[in-house]
C-alpha positions in Angstrom: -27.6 -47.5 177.4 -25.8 -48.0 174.2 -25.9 -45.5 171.5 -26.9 -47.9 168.9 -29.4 -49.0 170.8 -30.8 -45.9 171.2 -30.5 -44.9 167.9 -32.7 -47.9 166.5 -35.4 -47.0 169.0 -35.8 -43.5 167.8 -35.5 -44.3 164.7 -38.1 -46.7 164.9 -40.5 -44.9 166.6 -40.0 -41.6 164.0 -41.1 -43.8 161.5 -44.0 -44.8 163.2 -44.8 -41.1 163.3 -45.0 -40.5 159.9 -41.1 -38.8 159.6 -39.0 -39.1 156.5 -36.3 -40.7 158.3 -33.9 -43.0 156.2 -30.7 -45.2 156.5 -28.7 -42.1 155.7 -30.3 -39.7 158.5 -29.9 -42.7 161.3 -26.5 -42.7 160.2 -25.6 -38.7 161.0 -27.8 -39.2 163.9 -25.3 -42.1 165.1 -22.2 -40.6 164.2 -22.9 -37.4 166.1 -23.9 -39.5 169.4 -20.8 -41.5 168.9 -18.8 -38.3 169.0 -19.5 -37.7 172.3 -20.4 -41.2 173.7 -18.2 -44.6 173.0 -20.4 -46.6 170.7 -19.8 -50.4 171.1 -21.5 -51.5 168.2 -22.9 -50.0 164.3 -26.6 -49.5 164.3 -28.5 -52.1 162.8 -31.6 -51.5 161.0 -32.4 -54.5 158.6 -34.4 -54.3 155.5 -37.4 -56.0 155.4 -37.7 -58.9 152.9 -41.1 -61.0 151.9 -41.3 -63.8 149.9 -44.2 -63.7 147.1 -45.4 -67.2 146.9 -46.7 -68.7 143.6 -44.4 -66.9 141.0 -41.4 -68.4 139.5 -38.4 -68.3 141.2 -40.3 -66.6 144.1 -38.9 -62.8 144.1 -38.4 -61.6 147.0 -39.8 -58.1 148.1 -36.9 -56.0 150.4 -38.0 -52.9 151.7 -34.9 -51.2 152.9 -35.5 -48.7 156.2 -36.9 -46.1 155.7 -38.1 -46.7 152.2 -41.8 -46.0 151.2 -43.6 -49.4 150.9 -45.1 -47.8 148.4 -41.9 -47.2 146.2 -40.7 -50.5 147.0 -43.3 -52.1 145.4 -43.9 -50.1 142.8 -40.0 -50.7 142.1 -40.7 -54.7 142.5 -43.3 -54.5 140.0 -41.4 -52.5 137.3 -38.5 -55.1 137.8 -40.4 -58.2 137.5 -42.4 -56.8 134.6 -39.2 -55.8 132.4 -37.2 -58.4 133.8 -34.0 -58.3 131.6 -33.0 -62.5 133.0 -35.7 -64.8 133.2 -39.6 -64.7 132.6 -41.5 -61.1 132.8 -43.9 -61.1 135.4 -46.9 -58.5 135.7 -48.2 -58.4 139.0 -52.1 -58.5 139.8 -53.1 -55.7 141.8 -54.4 -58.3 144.5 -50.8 -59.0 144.8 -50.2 -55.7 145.0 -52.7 -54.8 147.4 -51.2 -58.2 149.5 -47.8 -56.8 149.4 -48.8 -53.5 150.8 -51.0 -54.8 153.4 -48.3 -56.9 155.1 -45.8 -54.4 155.0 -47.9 -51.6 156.8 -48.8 -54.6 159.5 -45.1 -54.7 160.1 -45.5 -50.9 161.0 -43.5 -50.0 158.1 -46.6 -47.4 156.7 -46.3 -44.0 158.1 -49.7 -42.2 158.0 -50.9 -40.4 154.8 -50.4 -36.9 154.8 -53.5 -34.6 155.6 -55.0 -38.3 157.0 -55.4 -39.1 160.7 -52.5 -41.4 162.2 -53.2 -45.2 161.4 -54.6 -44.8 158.0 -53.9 -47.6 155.9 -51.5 -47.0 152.8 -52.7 -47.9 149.5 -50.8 -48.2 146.1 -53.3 -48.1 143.4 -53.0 -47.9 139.6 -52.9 -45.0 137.3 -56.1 -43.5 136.0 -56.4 -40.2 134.4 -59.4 -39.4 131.9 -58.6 -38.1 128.3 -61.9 -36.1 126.9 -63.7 -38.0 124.3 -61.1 -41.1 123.9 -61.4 -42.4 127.3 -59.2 -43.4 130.6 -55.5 -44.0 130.7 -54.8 -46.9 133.1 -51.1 -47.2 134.3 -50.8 -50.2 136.5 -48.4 -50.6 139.0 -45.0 -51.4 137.8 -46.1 -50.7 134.3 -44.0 -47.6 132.6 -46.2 -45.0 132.0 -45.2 -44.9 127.7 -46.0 -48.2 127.6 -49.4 -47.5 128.9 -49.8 -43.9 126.6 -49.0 -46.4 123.4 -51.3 -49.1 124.1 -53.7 -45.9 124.8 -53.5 -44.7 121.6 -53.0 -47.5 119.6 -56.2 -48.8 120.8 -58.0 -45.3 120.3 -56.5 -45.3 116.5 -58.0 -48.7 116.0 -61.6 -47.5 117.3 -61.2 -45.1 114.5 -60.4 -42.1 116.8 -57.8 -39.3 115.7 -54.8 -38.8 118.0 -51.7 -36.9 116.5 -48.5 -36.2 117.7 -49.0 -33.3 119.9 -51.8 -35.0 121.6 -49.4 -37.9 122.2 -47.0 -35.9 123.7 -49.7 -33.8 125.9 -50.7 -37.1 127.2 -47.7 -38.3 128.0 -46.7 -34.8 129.8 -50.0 -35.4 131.8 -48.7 -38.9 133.1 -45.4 -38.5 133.8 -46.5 -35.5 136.0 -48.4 -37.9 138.2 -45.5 -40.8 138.3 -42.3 -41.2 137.6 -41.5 -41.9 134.1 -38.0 -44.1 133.0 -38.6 -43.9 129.6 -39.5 -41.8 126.4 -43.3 -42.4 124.2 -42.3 -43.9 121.1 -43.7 -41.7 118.4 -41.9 -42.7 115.3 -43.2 -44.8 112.6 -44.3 -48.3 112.7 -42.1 -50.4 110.0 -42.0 -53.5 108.1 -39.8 -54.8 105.8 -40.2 -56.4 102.8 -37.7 -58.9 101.6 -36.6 -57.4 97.6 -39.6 -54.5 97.7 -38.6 -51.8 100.4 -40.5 -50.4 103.7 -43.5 -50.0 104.7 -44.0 -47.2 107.1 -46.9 -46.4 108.9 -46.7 -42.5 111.0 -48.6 -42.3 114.5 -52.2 -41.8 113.6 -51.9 -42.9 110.1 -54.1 -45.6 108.6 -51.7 -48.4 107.9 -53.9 -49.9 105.2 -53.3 -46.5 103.0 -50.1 -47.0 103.5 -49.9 -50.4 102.6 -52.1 -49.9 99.5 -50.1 -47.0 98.7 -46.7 -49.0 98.6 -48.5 -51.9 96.9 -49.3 -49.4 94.0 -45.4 -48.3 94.1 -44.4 -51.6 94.2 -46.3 -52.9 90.7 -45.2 -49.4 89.4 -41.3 -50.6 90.4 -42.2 -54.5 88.3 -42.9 -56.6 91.8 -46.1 -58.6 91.5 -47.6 -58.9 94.9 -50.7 -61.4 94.6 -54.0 -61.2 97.0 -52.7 -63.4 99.4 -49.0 -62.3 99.4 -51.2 -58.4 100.1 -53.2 -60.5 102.8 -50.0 -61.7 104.5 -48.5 -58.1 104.7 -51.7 -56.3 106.3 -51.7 -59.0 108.6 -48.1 -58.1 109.5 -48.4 -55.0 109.6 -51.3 -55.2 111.7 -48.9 -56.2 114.7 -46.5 -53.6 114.8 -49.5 -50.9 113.7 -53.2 -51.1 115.0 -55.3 -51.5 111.7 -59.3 -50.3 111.9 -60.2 -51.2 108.4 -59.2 -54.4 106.2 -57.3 -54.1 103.2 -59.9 -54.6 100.0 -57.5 -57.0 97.7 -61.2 -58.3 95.5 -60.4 -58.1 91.9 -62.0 -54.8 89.7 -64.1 -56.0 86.9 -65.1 -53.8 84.4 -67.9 -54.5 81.6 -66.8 -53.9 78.3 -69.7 -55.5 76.2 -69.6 -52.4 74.0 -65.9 -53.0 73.1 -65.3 -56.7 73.2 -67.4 -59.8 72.7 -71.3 -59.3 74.4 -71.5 -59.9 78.2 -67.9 -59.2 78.3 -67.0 -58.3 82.1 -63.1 -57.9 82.2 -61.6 -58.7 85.4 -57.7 -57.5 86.6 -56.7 -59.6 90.0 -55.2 -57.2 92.7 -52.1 -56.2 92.3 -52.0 -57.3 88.4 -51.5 -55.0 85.7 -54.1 -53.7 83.8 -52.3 -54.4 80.6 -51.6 -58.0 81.5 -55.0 -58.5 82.3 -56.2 -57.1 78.5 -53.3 -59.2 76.8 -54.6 -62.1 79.3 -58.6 -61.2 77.9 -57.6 -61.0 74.8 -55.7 -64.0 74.3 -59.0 -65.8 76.3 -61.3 -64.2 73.1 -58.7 -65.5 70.5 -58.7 -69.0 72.2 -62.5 -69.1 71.6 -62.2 -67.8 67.7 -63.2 -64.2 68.7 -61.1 -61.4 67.5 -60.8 -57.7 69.0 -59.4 -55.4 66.9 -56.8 -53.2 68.0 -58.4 -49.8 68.5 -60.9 -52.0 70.4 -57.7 -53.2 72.8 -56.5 -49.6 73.1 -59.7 -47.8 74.1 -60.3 -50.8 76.9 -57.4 -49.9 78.4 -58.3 -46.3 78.3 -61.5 -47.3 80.1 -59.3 -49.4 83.1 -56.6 -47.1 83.4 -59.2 -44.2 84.5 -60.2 -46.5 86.9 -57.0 -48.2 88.3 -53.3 -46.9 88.1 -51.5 -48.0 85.2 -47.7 -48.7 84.8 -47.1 -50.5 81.7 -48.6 -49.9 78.4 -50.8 -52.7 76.4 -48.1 -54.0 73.9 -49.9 -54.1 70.3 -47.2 -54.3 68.3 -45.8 -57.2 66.2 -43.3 -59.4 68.1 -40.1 -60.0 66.3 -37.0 -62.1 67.3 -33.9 -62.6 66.0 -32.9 -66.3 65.5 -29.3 -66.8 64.6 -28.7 -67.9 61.3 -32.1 -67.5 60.4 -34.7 -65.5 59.3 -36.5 -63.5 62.4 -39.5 -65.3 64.1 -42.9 -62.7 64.0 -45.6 -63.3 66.4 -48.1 -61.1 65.2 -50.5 -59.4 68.4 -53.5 -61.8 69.1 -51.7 -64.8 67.7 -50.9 -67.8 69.5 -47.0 -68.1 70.0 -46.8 -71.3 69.6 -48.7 -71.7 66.2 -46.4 -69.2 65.2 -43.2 -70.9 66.6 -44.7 -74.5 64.9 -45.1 -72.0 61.7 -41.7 -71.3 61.4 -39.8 -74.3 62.7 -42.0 -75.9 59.7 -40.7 -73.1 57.2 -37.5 -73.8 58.6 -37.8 -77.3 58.1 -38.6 -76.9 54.5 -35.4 -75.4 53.4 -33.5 -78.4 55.3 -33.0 -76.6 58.6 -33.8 -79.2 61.4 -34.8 -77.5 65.2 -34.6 -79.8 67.7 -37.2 -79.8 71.0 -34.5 -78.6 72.7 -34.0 -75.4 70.4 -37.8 -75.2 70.1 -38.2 -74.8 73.6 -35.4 -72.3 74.1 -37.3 -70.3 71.2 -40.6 -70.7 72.6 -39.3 -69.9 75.8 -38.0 -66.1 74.3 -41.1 -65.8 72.6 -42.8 -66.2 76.3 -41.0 -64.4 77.9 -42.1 -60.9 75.8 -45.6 -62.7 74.9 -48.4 -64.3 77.3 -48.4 -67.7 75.7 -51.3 -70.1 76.5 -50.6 -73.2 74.9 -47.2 -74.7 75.0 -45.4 -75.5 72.5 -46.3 -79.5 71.9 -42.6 -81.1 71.2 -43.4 -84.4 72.0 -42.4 -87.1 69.7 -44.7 -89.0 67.1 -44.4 -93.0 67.6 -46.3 -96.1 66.8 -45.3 -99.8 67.8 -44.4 -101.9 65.2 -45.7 -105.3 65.2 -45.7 -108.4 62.5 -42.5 -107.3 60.9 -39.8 -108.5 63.1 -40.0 -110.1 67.2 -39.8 -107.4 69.5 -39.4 -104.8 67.2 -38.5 -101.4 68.3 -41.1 -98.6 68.2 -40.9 -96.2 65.2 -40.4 -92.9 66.5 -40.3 -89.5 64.7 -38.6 -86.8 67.1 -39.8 -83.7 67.3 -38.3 -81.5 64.4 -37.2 -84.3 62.6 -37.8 -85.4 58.8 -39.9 -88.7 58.9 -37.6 -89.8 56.1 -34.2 -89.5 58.5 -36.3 -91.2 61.0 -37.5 -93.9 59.2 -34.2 -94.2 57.9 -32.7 -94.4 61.4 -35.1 -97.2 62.3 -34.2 -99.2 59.9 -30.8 -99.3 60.4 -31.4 -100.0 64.2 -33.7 -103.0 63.0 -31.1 -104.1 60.8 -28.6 -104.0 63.7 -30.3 -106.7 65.7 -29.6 -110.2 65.9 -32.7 -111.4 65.7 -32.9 -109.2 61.8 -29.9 -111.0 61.0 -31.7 -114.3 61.8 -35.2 -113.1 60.2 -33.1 -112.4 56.9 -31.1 -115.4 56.6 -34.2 -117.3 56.5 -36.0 -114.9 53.9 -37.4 -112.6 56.2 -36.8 -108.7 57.0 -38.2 -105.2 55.6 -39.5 -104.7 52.6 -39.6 -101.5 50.2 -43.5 -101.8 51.2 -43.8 -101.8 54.5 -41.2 -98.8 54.6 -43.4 -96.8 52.7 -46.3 -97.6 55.0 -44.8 -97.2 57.8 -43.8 -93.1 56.4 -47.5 -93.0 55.2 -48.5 -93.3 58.5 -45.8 -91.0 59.7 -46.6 -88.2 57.2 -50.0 -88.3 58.1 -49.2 -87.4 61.4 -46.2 -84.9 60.6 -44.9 -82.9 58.1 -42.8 -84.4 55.4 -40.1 -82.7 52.9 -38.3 -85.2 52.4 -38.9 -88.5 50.4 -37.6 -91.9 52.1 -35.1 -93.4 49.4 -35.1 -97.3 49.4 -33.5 -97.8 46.1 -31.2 -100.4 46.3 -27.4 -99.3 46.2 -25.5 -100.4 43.4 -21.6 -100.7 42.6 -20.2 -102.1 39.1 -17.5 -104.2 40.0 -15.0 -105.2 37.4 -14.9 -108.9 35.7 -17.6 -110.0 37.9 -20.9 -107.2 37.4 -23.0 -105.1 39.0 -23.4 -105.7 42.4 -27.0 -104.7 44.0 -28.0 -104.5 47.7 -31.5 -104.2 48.1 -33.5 -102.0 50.6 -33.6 -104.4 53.7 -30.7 -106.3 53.1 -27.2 -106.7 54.9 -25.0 -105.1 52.7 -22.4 -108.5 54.0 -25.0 -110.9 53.3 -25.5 -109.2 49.7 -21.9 -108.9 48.9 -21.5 -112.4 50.5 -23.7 -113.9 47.9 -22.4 -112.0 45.1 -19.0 -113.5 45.7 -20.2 -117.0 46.0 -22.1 -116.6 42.4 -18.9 -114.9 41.0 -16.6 -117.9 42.9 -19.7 -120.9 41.5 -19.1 -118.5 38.2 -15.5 -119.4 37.8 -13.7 -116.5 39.0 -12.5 -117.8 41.8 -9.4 -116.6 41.2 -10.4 -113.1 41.3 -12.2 -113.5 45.0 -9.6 -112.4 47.4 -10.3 -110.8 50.8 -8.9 -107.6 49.7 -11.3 -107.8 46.9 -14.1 -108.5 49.3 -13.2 -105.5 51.6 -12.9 -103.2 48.8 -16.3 -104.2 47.6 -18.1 -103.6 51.2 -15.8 -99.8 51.9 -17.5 -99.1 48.7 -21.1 -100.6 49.3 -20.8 -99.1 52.8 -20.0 -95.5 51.8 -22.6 -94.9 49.1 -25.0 -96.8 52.0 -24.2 -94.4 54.4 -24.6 -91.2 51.8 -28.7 -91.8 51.2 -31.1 -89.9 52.9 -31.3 -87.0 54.2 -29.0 -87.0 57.0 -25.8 -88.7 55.2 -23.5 -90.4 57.2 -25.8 -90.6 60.3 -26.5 -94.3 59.7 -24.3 -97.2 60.0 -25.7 -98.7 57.0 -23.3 -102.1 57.3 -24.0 -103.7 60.6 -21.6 -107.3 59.9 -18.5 -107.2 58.6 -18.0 -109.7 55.6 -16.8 -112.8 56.6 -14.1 -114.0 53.8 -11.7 -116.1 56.7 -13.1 -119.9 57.0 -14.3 -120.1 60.7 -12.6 -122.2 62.7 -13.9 -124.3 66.1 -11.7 -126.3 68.1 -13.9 -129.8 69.5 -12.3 -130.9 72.8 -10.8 -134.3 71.7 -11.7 -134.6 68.1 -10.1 -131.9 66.2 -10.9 -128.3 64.5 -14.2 -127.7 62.7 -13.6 -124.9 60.0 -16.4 -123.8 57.6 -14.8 -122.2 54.5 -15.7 -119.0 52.7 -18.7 -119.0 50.4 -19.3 -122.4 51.7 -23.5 -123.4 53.8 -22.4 -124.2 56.9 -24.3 -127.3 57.5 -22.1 -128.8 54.9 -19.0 -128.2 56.5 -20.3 -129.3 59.9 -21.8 -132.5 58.4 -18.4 -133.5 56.7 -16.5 -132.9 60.4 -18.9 -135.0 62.1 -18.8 -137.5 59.3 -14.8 -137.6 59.9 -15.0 -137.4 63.5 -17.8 -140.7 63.6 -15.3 -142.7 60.9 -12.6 -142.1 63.3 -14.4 -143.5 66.4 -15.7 -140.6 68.2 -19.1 -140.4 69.5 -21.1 -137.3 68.1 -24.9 -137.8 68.7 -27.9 -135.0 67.5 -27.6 -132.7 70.2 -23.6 -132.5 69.9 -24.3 -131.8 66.0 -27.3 -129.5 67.5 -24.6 -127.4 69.4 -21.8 -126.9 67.0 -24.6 -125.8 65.0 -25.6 -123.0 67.2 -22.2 -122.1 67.4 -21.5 -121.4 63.6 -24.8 -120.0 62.7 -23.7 -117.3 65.4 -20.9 -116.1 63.3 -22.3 -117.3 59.9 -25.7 -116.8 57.8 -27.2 -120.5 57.9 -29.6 -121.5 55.5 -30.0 -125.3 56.1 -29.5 -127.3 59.4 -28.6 -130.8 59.3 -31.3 -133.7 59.8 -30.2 -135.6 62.6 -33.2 -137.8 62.9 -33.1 -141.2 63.6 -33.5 -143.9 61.2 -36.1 -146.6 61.9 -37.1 -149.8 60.2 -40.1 -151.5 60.8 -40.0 -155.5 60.7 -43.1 -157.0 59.2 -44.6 -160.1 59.3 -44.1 -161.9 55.8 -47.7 -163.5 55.9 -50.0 -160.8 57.3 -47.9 -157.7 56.7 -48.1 -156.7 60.2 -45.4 -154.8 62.0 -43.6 -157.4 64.8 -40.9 -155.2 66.1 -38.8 -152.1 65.2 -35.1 -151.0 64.7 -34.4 -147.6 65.7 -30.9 -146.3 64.8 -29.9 -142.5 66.2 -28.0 -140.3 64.3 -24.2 -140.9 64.8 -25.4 -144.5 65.8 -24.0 -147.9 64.5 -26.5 -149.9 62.4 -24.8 -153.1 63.1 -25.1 -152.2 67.2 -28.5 -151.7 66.8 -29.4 -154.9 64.8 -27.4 -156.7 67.3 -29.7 -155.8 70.1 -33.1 -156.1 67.7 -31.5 -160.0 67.2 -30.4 -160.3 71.2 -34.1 -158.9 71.9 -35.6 -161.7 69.6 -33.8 -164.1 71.0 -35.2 -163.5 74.2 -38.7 -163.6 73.0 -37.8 -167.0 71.2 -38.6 -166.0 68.2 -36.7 -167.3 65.2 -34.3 -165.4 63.1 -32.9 -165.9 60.2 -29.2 -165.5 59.0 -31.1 -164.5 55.3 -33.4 -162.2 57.3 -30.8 -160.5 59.2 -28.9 -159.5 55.8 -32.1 -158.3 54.2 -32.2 -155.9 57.7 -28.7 -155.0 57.6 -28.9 -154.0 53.8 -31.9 -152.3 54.2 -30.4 -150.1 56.8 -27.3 -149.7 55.0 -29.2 -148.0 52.3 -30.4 -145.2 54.5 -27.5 -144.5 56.8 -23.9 -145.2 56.7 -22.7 -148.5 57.7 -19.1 -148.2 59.3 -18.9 -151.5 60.9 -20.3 -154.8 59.6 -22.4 -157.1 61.6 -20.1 -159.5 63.6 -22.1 -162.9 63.6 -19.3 -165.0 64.9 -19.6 -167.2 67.9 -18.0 -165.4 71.0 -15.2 -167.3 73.1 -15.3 -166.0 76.7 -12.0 -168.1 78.8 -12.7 -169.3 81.9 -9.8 -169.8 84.8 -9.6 -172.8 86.8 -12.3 -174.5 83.6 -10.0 -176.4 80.9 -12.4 -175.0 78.1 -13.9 -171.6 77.2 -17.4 -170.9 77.4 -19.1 -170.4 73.6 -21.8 -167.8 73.1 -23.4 -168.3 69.9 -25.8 -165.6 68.3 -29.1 -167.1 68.4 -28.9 -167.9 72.0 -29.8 -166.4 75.3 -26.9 -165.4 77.6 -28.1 -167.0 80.5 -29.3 -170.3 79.1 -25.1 -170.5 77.8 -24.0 -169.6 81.3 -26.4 -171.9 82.8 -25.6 -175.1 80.6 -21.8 -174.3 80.5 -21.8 -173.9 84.6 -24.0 -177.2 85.2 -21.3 -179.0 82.7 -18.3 -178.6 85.3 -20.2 -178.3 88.2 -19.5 -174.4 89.0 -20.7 -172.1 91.7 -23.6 -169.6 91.7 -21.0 -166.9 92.1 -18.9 -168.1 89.3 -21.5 -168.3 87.1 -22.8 -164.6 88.2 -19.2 -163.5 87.6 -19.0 -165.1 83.9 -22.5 -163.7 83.3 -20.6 -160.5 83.8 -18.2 -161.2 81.3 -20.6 -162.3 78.8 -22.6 -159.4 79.2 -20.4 -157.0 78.6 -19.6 -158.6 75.1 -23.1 -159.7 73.6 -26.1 -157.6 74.4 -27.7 -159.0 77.2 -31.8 -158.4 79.0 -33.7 -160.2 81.5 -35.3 -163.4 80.4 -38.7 -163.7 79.8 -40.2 -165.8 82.4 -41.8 -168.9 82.3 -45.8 -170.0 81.8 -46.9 -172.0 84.5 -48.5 -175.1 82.9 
């Protein structure tokens, strides 16, 4: 037989028997036959492996020979439980008990010792009873520490008392009834807390005392930890540390009818300090016109900080603050910051010292910051719309720290800036020394003034020609403007020169620019004065140009006057746009009638109006009595040579004549005819085509093309047709 063979029987059958025989034992047994007996082959004594269905990845169980079942699995357990790659795994003691039952029907069980052959192995949990807290259950697989912590932690949370040496006692107790791989954690639970510190809670110690004693560390150190911010940390701390009472984060209130105002219940939020709350009471009793005296403050806080730990003092003192360059700010204790900051930004305000919001805000804001302030500091700016003045008028708006006078005075000069001011004043509009001072009446009553508004008109004595005033409202160019043009109309137009005219305005400007309160923040002038002529090229007539000190609407009128005597054609809405053009650049106080001229032609019996001539401006009379006479004609009725002057005379007298009216009979060659045709006035165009083509026998088409001719010499209509008799 050969030896291995042998071997793997015996073996076999020893560990049916109950024998502690392992891999190691079968191999000295085989090496020792060997010695003496040729051995063909090793022995062979495979582990034995089963699946367990229904987990991830499904483990496999190997129980090497030899091996206990019952170690094996306990071993399988442990490693699916605290599986370092992939999922943990806790096996269900039915799986346990399914494990251990197939291994012993593969024969692998050796009998229990002091039990008869053929008693099943069992693998059970853990149980061992601790007087008055109750049973310690270590499952199998499960380290026994793990099971001692959960142990305790749940005891501590019932409320029970377990300290350190009873910890370790328990602990001593298990791991003398299965093997233990790791230590009982008996240090402190901890949690951080992001800019505070630790919390750490000792085995057996309550974790909300110690939370509520670092809470009260914390407010000492200046951290303000709110209710719910105290909420969120117990409930952290209540995973890493088993809790058995809530943390109590209601507010203490404390009745102080015999100190303060009656029915007075003063209330400090958790975690707040008692002296914020007072300041925070006390500034509630001011903002309903109550006042608590000071030793009423102190001996309140007395009362809450027998109660409740305080860190900070109740700060009765006067506040005072150094402003730079000006006298320090006091806040005086129960008084509202920022009617003391409005105080003395007013005060300041007074001596000519303007604050803007932006400073306000940076003082309130150090005031705040060392007082409680309940009311911000309003710096919002004071505005109405103006309306009936000017179109689209900006709002008048006093910023905050402002004098209503600068203001006013800075509105004004953006008014003045606009073109549609410049327009309003050229045709006697603009502001007025009275609706300036309403408009700061209405400001003052609103805000503070120091100031006056000063709308006297600026003056300047100018040598040989006067005194030159620009009243409040004006355009200092429009006002120097018309000074020169009386002092040229005067005579002294030798004395006008541009560099005259641009001393006059640096000087007007400058003392313009001086007023108020704010000098120089205006621009004061908002045109230049215009001394050059203007100039504006027409395409294909020649160069308009409106001199100095000259209406515009003359100048234009004279260069469309030229520009019609030389030929051109310059109708009202040609004159209507170089208008528009040079009251762009110039004040314009006329505009130049460009109406039509129109004669009515009355009946000499009755009086009755028979017919009209209409001539448009820039029109010929002569052209248009010409087609009134053509448009008679074809109505057959008579005109008269005698009539016809009376018309032309008559429109002569109202608008220039530049051509006379050409009665003259028109002579209109024909080819291929020996004779020309002959148009005379008081006929009809066709009728003269007609006769003149019937006389030498010409064609339709002939005749169509001479009625061409005609008709572009003599005004020509369509006939009036014929009555049927």
């Amino acid at each position: 037989q050969e030896v291995a063979q042998a071997v793997e029987s015996f073996a076999i059958e020893a560990r049916r028997q109950g024998l502690p025989l392992n891999l190691q034992g079968v191999g000295q047994i085989a090496a020792a036959l060997c010695r003496r007996k040729r051995c063909l082959r090793p022995v062979n004594l495979p582990p034995t492996s089963l699946p367990l269905e229904g987990l991830a990845g499904s483990p496999k169980l190997e129980v090497a020979f030899g091996e206990e079942p019952r170690d094996a699995v306990e071993a399988f357990a442990k490693r699916l439980r605290y599986a370092t790659n992939g999922p943990k795994v806790v096996l269900a003691q039915a799986d346990v008990d399914s494990l251990m039952a197939a291994l012993c029907a593969r024969q692998l069980c050796g009998p229990e010792r002091g039990t008869p052959p053929g008693t099943q192995q069992e693998l059970k949990p853990l149980e061992v009873e601790v007087d008055g807290l109750g049973i310690v259950r270590v499952a199998v697989g499960e380290e026994p520490a793990d099971a001692a912590r959960a142990f305790i932690d749940a005891a501590l949370k019932a409320g029970a008392r377990v300290d350190e040496s009873g910890a370790t006692a328990l602990m001593q107790r298990l791991c003398s009834l299965k093997r233990c791989g790791k230590a009982l954690d008996l240090g402190p639970a901890q949690l951080a807390v992001s800019d505070v510190g630790m919390i750490e809670v000792a085995l057996g110690a309550d974790p909300t005392q110690a939370l509520e004693s670092f809470l009260s560390d914390a407010r000492g150190a200046g951290h303000v930890i709110t209710a719910p911010m105290a909420g969120e940390l117990m409930r952290e701390l209540c995973l890493v540390a088993p809790c058995s009472r809530p943390l109590d984060v209601s507010p203490l209130r404390l009745n102080i009818s015999d100190l303060g105002p009656e029915g007075s219940v003063l209330e400090v939020a958790f975690g707040e300090e008692p002296a914020d709350a007072t300041g925070r009471f006390l500034e509630s009793a001011r903002a309903q016109g109550l006042d608590v005296p000071i030793a009423s403050a102190q001996a309140i806080m007395e009362r809450l900080c027998s109660v409740v730990a305080c860190h900070k003092a109740l700060d009765l003192t006067p506040l005072e603050l150094e402003v730079q360059g000006l006298a320090p700010l006091v806040v005086n204790f129960g008084e509202e910051p920022a009617m003391a900051v409005t105080k003395y930004l007013l005060a300041a305000r007074s001596q000519g010292l303007v604050l803007n919001a932006q400073a306000a805000n940076q003082l309130m804001q150090a005031v705040c910051v060392r007082r409680p302030c309940r009311v911000p500091l309003d710096v919002s700016p004071w505005s109405i719309q103006v309306s009936g003045l000017l179109p689209e008028a900006p709002p008048f708006t006093v910023d905050f720290g402002q004098e209503p006078s600068a203001a006013l005075a800075l509105w004004t000069d953006r008014v003045m800036a606009t073109p549609a001011y410049a327009n309003a004043s050229a045709h006697g509009g603009g502001l007025t020394m009275a609706a300036a001072e309403e408009l700061l009446e209405r400001a003052c009553a609103a805000v503070t003034c120091f100031v006056p508004f000063d709308a006297r008109p600026v003056t300047l004595q100018v040598e040989e020609l006067g005194t030159l005033s620009v009243d409040f409202g004006r355009e200092p160019a429009d006002a120097v403007g018309d000074f020169l043009k009386r002092a040229i109309a005067a005579g002294h137009a030798g004395i006008v020169t541009e560099d005259l005219g641009r001393r006059i305005m640096d000087a007007v400007c400058q003392a313009g620019r001086n007023r108020g309160p704010n000098p120089g923040a205006i621009a004061y002038c908002h045109r230049p004065l215009e001394m050059m002529p203007f100039e504006l090229t027409v395409s294909g007539i020649g160069k308009l140009e409106v001199p100095f000190a000259s209406e515009p609407a003359a100048a234009v009128l004279g260069f469309v006057e030229a520009a019609l005597d030389a030929g051109h054609q310059v109708d009202a809405s040609s004159v209507a746009v170089l208008m528009e053009r040079v009251c762009a650049d110039r004040p314009c106080a006329q505009q130049i009638d460009t109406s039509s001229t129109e004669l009515n032609i009355t009946e000499a019996e009755s009086g009755n109006v028979t017919s009209s001539i209409v001539v448009a401006f820039g029109g010929e009379p002569a052209d248009a009595v010409r087609g009134w006479i053509s448009q008679q004609v074809y109505l057959g009725n008579s005109v008269q040579v005698t009539q016809i002057e009376a018309v032309m005379g008559n429109l002569c007298s109202r608008t220039r004549c530049r051509k006379s009216l050409n009665l003259e009979p028109v002579a209109l060659p024909v080819d291929g005819v020996g004779e020309p045709l002959t148009y005379m006035w008081a006929e009809v165009p066709q009728q003269t085509v007609r006769n003149f083509g019937n006389k030498h026998r010409l064609s339709v088409h002939l005749m169509q093309q001479i009625m061409n001719a005609l008709c572009g010499l003599v005004p020509c209509q369509a006939e009036k047709p014929l009555k049927e008799p």
